[in-house]
GULO-507448 format. One record per residue: residue in one letter; x negated, y, z of N, C-alpha, C in turn. Coordinates in pm, whole numbers, plus 50000, padded with zeros to 5 digits. Each point is the difference from the previous one (the first is absolute). Example, Ala and Ser with C-alpha at 12.3 -4.5 7.8 and 13.67 -1.06 7.14 Angstrom:
% GULO-507448
a486814943150780500895011950000499105012050000;s500355010549928499185011950006500775010950073;
% end
This chain:
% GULO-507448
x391379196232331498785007150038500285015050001;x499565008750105500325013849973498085002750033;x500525016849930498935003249971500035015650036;x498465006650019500725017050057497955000549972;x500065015549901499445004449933498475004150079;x501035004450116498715005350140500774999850093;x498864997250117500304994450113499265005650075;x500375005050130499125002050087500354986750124;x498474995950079500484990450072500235004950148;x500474999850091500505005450109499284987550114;x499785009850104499644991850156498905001649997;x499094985450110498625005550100498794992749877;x498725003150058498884994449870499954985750038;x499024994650016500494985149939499054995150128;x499285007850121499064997850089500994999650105;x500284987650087501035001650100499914998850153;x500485007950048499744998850142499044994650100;x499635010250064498935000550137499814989750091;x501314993350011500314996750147498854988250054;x500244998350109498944991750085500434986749962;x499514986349977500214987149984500184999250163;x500634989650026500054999150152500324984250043;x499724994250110500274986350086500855006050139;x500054993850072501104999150085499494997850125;x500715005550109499344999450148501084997950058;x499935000650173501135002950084500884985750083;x500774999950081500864990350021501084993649918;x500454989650057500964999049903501414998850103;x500385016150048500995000450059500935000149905;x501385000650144501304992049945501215010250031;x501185001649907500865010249998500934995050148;x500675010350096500584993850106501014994049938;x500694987250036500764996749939501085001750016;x500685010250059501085009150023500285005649868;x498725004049916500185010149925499864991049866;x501155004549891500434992649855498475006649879;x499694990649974499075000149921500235014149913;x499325007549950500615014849910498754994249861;x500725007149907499894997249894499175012149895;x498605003150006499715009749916499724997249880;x499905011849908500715000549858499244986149892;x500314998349919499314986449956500075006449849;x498924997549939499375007349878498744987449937;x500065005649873498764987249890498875002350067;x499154989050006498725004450054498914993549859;x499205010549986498574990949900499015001750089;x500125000550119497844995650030500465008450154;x499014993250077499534999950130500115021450024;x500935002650118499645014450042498765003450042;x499685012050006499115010349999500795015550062;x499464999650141500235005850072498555013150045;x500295009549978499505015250043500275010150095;x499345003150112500055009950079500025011649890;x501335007550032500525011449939499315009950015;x498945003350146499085010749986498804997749915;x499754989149947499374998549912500075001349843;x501425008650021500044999449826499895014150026;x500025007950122499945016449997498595004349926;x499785008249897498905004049966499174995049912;x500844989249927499344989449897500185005149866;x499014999949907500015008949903500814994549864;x500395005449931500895000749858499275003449915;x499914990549896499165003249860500614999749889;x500325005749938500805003049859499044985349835;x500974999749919499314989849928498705005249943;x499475007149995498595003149986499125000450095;x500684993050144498664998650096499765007850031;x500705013350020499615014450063500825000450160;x499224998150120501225003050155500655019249954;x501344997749990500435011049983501035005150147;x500194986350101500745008350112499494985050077;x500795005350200499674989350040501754997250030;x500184987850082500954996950037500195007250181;x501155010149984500165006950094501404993550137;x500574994849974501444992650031500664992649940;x500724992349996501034989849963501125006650039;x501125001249921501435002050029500554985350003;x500874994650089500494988549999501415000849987;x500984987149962501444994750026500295004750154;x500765002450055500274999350160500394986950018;x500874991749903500784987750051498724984949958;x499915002649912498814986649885498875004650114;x499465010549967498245001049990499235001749897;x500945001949892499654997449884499025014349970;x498915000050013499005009449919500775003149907;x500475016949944500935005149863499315013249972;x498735006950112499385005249906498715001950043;x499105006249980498354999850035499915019149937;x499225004950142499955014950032498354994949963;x499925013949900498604998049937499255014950003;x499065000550083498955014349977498805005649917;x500375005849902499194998049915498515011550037;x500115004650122499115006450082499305012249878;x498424993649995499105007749967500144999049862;x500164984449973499554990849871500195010449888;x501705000750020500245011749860499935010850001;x499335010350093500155009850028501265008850013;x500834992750050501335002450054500295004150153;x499104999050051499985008150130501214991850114;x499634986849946500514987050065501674998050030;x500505003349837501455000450003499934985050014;x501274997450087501274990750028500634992749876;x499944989849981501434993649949500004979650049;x501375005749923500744984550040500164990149821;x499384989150053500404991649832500464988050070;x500684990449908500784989650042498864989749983;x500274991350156498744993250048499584990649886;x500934996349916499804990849895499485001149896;x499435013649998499415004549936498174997750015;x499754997450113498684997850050500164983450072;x498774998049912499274983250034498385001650007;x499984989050116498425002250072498664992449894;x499285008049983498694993849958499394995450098;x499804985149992499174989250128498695004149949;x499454999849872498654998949960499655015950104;x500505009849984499755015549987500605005750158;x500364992150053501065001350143500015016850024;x501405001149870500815009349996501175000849909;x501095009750025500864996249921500035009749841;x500514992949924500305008249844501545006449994;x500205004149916501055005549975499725005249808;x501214998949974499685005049871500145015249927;x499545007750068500405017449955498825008050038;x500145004949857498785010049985500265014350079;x498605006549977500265013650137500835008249985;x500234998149830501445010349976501024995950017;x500494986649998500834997150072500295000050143;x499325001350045499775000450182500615017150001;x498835011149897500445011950081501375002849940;x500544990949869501355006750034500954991450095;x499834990150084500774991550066500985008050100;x500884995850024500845004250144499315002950141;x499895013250024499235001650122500274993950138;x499314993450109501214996350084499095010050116;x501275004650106499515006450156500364993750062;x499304998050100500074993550119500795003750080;x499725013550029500445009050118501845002449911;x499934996649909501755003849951500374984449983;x499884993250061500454983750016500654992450158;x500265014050056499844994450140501414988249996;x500615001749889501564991550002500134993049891;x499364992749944499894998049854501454996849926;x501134999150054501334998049971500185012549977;x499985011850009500465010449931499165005549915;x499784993849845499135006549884500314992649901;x499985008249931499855000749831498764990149945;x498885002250097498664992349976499844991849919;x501054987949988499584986349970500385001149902;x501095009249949500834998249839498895011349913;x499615005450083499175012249939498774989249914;x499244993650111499224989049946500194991349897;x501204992549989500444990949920499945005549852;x500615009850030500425013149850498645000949978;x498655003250042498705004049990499574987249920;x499934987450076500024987849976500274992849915;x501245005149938500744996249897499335009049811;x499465009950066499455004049871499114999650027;x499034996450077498584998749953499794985949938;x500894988550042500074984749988501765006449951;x500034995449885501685001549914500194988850042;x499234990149931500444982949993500654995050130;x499915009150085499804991350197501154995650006;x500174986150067501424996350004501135010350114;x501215000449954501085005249991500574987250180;x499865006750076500634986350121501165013450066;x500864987449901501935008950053500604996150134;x500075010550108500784992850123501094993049966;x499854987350082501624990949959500494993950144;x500824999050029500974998950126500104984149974;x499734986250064500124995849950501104993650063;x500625003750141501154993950044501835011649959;x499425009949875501375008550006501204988849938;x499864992049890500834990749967500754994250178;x499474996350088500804998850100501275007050050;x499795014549971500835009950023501374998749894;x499375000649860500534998249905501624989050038;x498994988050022500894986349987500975003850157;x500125002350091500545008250116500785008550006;x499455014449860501655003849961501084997949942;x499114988249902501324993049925500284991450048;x499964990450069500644996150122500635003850110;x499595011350017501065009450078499434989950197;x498744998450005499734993650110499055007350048;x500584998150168499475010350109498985000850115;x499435007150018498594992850020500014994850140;x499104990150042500234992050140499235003350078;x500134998050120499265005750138498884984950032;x499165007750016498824990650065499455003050119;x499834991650067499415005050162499864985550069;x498805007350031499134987450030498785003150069;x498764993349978498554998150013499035001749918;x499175008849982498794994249840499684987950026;x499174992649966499314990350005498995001149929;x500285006249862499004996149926499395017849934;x498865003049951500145008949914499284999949903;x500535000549812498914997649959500155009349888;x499195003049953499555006249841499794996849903;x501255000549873500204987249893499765008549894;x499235000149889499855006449888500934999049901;x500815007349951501045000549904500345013049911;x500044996149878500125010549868498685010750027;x498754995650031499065005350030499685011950120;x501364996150117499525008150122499944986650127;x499705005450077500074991650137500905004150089;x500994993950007501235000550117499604992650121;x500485008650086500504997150180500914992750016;x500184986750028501524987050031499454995450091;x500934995950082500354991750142500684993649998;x499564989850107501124989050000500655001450128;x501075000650031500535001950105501514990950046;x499244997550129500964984150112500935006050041;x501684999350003500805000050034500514995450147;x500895002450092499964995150080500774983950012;x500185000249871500294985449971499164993249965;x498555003949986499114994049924498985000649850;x501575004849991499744999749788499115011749997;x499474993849875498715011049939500705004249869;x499925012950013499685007449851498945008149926;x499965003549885498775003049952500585013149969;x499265011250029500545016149979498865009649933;x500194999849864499315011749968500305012350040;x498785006850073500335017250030499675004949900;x498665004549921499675006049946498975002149953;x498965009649926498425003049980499464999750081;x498694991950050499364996150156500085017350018;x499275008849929499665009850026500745008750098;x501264995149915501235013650092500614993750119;x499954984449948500514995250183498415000450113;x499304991949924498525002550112499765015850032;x500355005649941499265015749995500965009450111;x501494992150046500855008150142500064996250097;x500325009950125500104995450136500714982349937;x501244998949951500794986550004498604988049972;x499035003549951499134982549929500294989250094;x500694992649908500274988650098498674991150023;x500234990150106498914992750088501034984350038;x498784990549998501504990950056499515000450105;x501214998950053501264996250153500675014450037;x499615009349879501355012850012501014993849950;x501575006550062501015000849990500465007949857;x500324999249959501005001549876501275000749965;x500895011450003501184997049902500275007149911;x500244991849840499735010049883501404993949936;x500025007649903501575000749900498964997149834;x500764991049978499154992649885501164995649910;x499495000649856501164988349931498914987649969;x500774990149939499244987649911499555001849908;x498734997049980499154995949927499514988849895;x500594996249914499524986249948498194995249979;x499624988350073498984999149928499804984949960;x498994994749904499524989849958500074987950117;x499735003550097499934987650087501544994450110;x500625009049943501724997850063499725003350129;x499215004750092499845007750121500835009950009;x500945006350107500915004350055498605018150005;x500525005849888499245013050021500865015049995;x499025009550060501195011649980499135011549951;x500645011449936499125014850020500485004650075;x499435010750086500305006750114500455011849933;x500955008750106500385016049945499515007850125;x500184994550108499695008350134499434989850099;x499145004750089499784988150125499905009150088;x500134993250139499015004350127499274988750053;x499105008549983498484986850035499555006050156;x500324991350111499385001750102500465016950032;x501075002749963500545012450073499485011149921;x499564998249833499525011149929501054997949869;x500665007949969501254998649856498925002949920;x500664998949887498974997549867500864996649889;x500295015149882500604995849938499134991349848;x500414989549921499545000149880500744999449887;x501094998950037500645004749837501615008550050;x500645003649904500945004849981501364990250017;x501325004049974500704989749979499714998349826;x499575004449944500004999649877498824989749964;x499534998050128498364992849955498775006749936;x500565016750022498765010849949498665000550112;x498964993449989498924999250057499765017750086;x500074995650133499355015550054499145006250000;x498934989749965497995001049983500015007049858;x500855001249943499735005449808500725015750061;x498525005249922500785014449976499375004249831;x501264999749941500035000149841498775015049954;x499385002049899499215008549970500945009849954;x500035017050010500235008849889500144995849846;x500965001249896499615000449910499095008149927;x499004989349905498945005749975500004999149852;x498805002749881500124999049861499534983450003;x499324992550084499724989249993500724989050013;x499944992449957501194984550006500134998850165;x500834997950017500774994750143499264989150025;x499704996850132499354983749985501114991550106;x500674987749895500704995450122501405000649957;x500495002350138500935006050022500215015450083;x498965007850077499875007950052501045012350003;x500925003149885500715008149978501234998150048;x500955002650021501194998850059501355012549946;x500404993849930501295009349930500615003350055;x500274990550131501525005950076499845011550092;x498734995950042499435016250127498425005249948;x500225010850024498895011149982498754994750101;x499085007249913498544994350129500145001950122;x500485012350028499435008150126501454991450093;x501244996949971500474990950077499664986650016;x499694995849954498934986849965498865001850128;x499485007749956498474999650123500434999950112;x501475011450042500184998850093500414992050090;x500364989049940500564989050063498844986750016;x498845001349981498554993250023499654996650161;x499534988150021500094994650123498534997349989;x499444999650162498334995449978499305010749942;x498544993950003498625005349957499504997749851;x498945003949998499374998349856499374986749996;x499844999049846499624983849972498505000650039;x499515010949970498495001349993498965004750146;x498964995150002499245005950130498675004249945;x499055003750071498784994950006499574992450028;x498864994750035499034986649986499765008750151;x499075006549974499695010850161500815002050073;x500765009149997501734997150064500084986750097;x499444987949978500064990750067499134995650073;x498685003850008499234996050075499765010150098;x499874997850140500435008150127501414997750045;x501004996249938501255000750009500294994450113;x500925006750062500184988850137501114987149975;x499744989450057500584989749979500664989850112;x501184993649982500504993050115500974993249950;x499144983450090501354986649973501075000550041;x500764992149988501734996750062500275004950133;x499144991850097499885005750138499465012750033;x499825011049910499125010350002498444999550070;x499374989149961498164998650009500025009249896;x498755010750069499795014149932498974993249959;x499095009149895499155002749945500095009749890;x498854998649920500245010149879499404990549872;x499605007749876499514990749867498645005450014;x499534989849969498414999949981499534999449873;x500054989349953499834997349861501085000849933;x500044999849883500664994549880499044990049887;x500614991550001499704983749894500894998949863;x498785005449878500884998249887499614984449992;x500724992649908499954992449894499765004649867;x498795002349968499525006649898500634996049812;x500124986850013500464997049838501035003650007;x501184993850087502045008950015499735016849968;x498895005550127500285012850006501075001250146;x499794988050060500995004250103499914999850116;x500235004850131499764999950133500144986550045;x498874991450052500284988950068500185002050159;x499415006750016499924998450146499585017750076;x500375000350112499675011250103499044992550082;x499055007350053499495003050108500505000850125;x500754993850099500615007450108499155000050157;x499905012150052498725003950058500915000650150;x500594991350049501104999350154498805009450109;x501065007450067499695010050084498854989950146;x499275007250053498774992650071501334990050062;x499374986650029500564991550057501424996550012;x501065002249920501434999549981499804991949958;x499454986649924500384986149957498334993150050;x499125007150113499224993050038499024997749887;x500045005149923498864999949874499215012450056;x498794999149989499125011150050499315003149884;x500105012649944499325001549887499854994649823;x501224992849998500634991149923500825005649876;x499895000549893500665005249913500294986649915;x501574999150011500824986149982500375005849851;x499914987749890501325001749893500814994150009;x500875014349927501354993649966500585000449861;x500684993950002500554996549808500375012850005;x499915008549839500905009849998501484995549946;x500504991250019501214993149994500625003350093;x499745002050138500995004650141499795007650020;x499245012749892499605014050083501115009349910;x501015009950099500115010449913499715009750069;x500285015449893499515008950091500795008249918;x500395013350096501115010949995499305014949903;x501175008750030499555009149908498675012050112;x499854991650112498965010250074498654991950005;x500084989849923499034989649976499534989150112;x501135001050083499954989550132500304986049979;x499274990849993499834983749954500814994650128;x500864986649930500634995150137499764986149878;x499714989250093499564984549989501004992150056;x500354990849896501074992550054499374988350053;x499785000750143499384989950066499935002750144;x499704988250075500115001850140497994997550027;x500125007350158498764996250069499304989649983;x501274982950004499204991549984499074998849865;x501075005549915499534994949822498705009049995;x499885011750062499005011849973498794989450055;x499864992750149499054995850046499564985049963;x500904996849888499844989049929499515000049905;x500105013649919498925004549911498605000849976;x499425001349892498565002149976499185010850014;x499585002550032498885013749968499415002149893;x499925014049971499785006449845497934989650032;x499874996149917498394994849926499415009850014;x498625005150004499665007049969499304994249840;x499734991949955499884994649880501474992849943;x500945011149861500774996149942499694987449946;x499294994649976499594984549919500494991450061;x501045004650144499824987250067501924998149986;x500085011149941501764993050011500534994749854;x499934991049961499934991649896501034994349953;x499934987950015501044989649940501034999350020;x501154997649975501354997449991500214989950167;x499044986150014500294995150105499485010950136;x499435006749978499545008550158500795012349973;x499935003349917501365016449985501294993750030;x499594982649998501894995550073499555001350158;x498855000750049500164999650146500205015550065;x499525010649948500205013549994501495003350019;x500214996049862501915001250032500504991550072;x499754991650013501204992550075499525001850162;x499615007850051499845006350119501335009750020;x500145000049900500735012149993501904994349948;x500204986949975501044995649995500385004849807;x499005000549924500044999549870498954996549925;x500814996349890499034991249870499325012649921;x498564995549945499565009749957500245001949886;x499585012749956500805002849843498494995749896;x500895002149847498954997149883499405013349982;x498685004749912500225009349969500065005049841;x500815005649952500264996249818498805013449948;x498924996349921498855008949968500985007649893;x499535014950015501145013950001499415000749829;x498494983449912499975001249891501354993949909;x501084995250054500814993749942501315008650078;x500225007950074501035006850086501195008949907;x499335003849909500705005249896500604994249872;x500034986750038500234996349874500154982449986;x501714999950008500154986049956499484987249978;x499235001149887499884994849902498894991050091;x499724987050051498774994950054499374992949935;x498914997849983499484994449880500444979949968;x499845001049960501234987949954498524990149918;x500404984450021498784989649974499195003149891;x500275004449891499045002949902498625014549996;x500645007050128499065009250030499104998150132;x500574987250037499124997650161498914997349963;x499154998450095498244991750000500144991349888;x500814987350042500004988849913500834996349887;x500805013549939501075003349906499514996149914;x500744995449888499604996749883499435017449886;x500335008150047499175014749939498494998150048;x500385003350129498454994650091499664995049956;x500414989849950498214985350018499365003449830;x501175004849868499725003549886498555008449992;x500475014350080498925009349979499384995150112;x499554994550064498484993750088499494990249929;x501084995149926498694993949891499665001449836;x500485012150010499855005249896498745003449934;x499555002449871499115010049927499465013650073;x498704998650057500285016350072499235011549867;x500695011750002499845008449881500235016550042;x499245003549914500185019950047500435004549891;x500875010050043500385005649846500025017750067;x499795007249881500585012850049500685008149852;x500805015450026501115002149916500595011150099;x500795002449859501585008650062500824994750029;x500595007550100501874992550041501095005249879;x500474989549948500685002449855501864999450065;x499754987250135501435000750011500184994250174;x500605002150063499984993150160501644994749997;x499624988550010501654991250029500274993450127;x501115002750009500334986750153500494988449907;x499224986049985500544990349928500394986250076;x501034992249980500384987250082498704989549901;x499044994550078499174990649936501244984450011;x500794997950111500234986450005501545003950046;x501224996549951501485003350023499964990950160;x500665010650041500085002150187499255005050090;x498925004149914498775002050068499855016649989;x499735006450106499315015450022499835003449881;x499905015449985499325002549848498865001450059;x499175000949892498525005350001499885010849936;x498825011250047499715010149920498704999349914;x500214999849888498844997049883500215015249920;x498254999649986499495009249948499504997049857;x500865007749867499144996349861499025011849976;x498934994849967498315004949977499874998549847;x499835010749931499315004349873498604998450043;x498954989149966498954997950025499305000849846;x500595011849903499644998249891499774988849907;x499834988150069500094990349863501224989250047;x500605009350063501694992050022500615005450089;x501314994250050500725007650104499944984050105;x499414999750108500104989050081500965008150164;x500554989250020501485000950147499214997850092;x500175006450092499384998550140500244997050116;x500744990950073500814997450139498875006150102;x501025012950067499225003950065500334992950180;x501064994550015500844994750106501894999850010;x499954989550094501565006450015501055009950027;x500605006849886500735010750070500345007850159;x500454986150063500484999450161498735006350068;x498894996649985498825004550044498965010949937;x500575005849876498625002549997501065018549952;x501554997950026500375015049998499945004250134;x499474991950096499445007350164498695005749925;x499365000349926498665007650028500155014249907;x499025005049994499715017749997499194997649887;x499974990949835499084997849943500955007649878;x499275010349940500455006149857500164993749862;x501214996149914499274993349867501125010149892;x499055002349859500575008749996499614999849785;x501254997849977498955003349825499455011349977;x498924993149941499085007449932498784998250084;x499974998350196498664999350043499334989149980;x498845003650016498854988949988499774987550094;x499854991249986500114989350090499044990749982;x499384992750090498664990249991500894987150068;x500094986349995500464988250067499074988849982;x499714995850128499214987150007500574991450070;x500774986549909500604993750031500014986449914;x501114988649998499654990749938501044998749941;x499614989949842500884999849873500624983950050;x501645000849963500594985550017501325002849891;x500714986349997500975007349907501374991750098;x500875009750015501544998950051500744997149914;x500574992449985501164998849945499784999649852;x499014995149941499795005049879499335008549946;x499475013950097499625010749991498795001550097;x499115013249881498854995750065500175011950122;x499714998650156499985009550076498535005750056;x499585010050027498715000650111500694998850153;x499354993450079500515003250124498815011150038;x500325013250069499225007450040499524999050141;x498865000150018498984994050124499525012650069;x499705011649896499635013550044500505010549873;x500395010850077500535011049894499315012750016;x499445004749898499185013450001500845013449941;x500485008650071500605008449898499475013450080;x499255008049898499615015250080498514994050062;x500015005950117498834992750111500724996850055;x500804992050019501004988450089499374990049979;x499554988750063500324983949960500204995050156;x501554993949932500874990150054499614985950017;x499934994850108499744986049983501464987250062;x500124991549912501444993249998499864987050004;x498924993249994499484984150068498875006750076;x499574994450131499314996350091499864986550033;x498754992849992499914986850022500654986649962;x500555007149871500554995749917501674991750060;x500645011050009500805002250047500855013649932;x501215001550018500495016549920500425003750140;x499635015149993500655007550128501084996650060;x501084997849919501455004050089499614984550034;x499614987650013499764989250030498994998850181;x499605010050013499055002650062500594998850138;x499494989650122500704997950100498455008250113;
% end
């Protein structure tokens, strides 16, 4: 059992996401069958998507844990390669009398109140006015700034506890096993066929599969979607390809490689070194702060380092993309219309694509498309990996989100398009391993204890806050001990994995109120906590008798 004196808990409040419930419309067109099925990214799913028109989150207000709107939501900064929502531009206008300074907090930081339809965040106004300022007008490139480390550092001391996420390479061992083997890297040239986006050591890589003129397929990691989607080179299948790669080992004995250089369709593109030094990393200055990673580099100085950087920045705007001009394989113009989050991921499902008057015979028609085949460059120009037919095989944006739903009709959506649709993993478990495991589900044996437990109130000081293992293999839990003056009673407030995503303070010595129910674990008597009062906070942690992180 370990134990830690005080704790602060980290992540969003416990009220989750906006998004629209939705059913399903449309045909059930069919991929040409020329074209090899493509494969988008495949991730845990707990519960049905919830999909949001992105101009609808412009202007939606932020309330701090006392229920005060202290800014609105001004922009989204996004991934260029994922889609991945990484930060939320917040105006705190009039509210604080700040004369409507700018900033940026990490999107994970804010979760939607359904009851209150708006979002929270957990930081008071003094925390806001000392936050990291952000400009607009000094963003026109977001790849050249300090910005984001400036934030993190901000971030990092206002939230100490916040987890520590170290860049890790996760194909450099390839390189490794290559020089000590003394083996040289092989020529590939061929066809794409395929392109897909595979999540690994917590980024999303760009791999293709690419047909030989003998036939044979290989599997080729390029790189971070970001930095390959984000250059003239983004590959598309039925571009041409020839790249210099070594082998790769993986789990399924598939014939794989990493790439060092390609030309995709007549655009070079470097991604690594012979050394296997990633070109997309440009190491930080040394600073008084811990290195994160690997970022530093002994053998060369920064400023030669940067200079040798290929591609654009990881980061865009959310705005940045809508207007953007846009065009499929065959160059069918148009531009972006919408943008489609997936509200629980946090991640771009889909574009808007608005085809120029009558170029695919759609009149007035604003078609989606997965954001799986869309990339877009460092001038913010979207190119869709798809032809005319797939575009006019497509659906049209709803004007009621409710209607794109289920897994079987989001398969007819994509597969217009010659791909399977993806999961989407809720961004409440994104950080963190640990998934809740049978004794914490609905019907877990913890579960069913405290639902039928003794229900009881107690209130007190916080004497001690522990992360404790209730059952060996199982998650810890974080329990709270309460001086309720005529004893010290333990408090399970939830599972670790879930409940260090939220923004909830515990702290010895403060005061605390819990209404929850008495059972005994293991021998021991526990409260399970149902609601937590601390300050003018109250937390609520069963709904319908049910515990939050359970909550589909």
């Amino acid at each position: 059992m370990t134990t830690r004196t005080h704790l602060r808990v980290t992540g969003a409040a416990l009220f989750l996401t906006a998004g629209l419930a939705c059913s399903a419309w449309g045909q059930n067109a069919q991929p040409a069958a020329s074209t090899p099925r493509q494969t988008a990214p495949s991730m845990s799913v707990d519960a049905a998507p919830h999909f949001v028109d992105c101009h609808k989150l412009s202007g939606q207000d932020v309330a701090n844990p006392n229920g005060e709107v202290v800014a609105t939501i001004d922009d989204l900064i996004v991934d260029r390669g994922s889609g991945r929502v990484a930060y939320a531009i917040l105006n705190s206008g009039s509210v604080l009398g700040l004369g409507g300074k700018d900033i940026a907090v990490p999107y994970d930081a804010l979760t939607y109140d359904r009851a209150k339809g708006r979002y929270n965040i957990s930081l008071t106004s003094e925390q806001i006015e000392r936050a990291a300022s952000f400009s607009p007008e000094e963003w026109s490139d977001l790849e050249h700034t300090t910005w984001t480390e400036d934030l993190e550092s901000w971030w990092d001391e206002t939230f100490p506890d916040s987890d520590e996420r170290a860049e890790h390479d996760p194909y450099s061992d390839a390189f490794v096993r290559a020089k000590s083997s003394k083996a040289t890297p092989t020529t590939i040239n061929g066809e794409i066929t395929r392109v897909d986006r595979r999540h690994k050591a917590g980024t999303e890589y760009a791999c293709v599969e690419v047909r030989d003129a003998d036939g044979s397929t290989r599997h080729l990691v390029l790189g971070p979607s970001w930095y390959v989607m984000g250059g003239a080179g983004a590959p598309m299948r039925g571009d041409s390809i020839k790249a210099e790669a070594i082998p790769y080992d993986t789990d399924d004995g598939k014939p794989s490689y990493v790439a060092l250089q390609a030309s995709i369709h007549g655009e070079r593109v470097e991604f690594r070194d012979k050394n296997g030094d990633a070109r997309w990393r440009v190491p930080t200055e040394p600073t008084d702060r811990t290195a994160r990673g690997d970022k530093q580099r002994d053998s060369e100085s920064h400023a030669a380092y940067e200079g040798r950087r290929w591609g654009t920045g990881q980061l865009m705007m959310l705005s940045d993309l809508v207007d953007a001009p846009a065009s499929a394989r065959d160059d069918s113009g148009g531009e972006v219309q919408q943008v489609i989050l997936e509200e629980r991921s946090g991640q771009i499902a889909f574009i808007g694509f608005d085809p120029n008057e009558n170029v695919l015979g759609l009149a007035d028609e604003i078609i989606l498309v997965p954001w799986t085949l869309v990339s877009v460059d460092a001038n913010h120009e979207a190119r869709i990996d798809s032809d005319k037919d797939m575009l006019i095989a497509s659906q049209e944006v709803p004007d009621d989100l409710n209607t794109l739903s289920s897994q079987d009709r989001l398969a007819r959506i994509y597969g217009a398009f010659g791909i399977d649709p993806p999961t989407f993993n809720d961004r409440r478990h994104s950080m963190d391993s640990g998934m809740p495991s049978s004794r914490w589900s609905s019907d877990g044996e913890l579960m069913r204890v405290f639902r039928n437990g003794t229900e009881t109130t107690i209130g007190g000081r916080i004497v001690e806050v522990r992360h404790e293992t209730l059952f060996a293999g199982e998650p810890d839990a974080i329990v709270v001990v309460v001086d309720t003056g005529d004893g010290e009673r333990r408090v399970v407030v939830g599972p670790s994995w879930y409940m260090t995503r939220q923004r909830l303070e515990f702290k010895t010595g403060d005061s605390i109120s819990v209404v929850g129910t008495k059972a005994t674990v293991n021998g021991t008597e526990l409260i399970g906590a149902r609601t937590v009062t601390s300050g003018d906070r109250t937390v609520v942690l069963w709904s319908d008798d049910n515990a939050v992180w359970n909550d589909d």
